[in-house]
C-alpha positions in Angstrom: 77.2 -48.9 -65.8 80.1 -50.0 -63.7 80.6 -54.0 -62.9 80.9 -55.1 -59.8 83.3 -57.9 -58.9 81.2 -60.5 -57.0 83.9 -62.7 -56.6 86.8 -60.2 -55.6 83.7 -59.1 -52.8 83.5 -63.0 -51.7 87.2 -63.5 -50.9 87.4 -59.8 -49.0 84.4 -61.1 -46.8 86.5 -64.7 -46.4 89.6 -62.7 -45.7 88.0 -60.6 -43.2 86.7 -63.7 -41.3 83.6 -64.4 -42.6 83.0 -67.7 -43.3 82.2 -68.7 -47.5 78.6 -69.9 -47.3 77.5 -66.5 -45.4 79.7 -64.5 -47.9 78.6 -66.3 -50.8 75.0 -65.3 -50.0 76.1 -61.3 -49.2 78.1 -61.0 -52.2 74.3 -62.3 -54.3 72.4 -60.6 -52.3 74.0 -57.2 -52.7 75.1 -57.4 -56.7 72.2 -59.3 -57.9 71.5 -57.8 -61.4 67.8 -56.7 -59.8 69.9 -54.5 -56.9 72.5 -53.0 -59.6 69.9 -51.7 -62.1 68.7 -49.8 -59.1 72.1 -47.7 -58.2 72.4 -44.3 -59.5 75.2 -43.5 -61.2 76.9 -39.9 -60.3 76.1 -38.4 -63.5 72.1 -39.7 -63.0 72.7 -38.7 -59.2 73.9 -35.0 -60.2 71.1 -34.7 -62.7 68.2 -35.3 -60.2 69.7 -32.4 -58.2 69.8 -30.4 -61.0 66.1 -31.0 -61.8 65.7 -30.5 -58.3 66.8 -26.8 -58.3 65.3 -26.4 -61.1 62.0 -26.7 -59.5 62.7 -25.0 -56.2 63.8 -21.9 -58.3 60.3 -22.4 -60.1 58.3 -22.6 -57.4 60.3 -19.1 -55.7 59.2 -17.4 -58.9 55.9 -18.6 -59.1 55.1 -17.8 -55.4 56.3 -14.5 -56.0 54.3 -14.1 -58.9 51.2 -15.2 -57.2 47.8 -13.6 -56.0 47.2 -13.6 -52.2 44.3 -14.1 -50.9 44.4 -10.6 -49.8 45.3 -8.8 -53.7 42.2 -11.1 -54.6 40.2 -9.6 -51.9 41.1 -5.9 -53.0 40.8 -6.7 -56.6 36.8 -7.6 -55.8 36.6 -4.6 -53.6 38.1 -2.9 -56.6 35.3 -4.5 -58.8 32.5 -3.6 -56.4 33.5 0.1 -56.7 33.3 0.1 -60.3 29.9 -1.8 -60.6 28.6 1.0 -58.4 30.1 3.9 -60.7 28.9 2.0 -63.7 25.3 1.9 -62.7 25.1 5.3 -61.6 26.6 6.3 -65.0 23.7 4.4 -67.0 21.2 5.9 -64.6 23.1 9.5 -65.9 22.7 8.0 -69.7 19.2 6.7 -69.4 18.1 10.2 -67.9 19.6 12.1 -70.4 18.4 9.5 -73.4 15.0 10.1 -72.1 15.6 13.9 -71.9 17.0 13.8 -75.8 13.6 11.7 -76.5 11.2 14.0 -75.0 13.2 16.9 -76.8 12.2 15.8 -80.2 8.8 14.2 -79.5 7.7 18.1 -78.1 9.6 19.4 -81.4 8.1 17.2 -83.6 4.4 17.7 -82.1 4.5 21.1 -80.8 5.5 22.9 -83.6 
């Protein structure tokens, strides 16, 4: 982290006519250790942005990845369609399992 010369700041504010007690209180209340903890140095700075289009490329890959509400909506109509065809199918199979039963019941009693 980069010092910062509180004194060097005080005699530029004096020099530039402010008078000491004001820049005295400036120079502490702009490079107190609290405020300089909380500047972000370039390298931090250039890392956030980074991160930053990181996520918005994330976020253009994920939305154009997504379900709409619409694919959603023609994946249940999609669904329905199949139920349908499904049970008419096991009322095809239960007809002809019953056929296949009554086949060998009349062979096995009607001899």
């Amino acid at each position: 982290m980069a010092r910062i010369d509180t004194h060097q700041l005080i005699k530029d504010l004096i020099e530039g006519g402010l008078a000491e007690k004001p820049s005295e209180i400036l120079g502490k209340a702009f490079f107190s250790s609290s405020n300089v903890e909380s500047f972000a140095s370039k390298e931090q700075f250039a890392h956030l942005e980074k991160e930053q289009s990181d996520i918005k490329t994330d976020l253009t890959v994920i939305k154009q990845t997504m379900a709409t509400k619409s694919d959603i909506s023609k994946l249940e109509n999609k669904m329905d369609i199949l139920e349908t065809k499904m049970d008419i199918n096991m009322k095809w199979i239960m007809a002809i399992g019953a056929l296949i039963v009554g086949l060998l019941l009349k062979d096995m009693f009607f001899k």
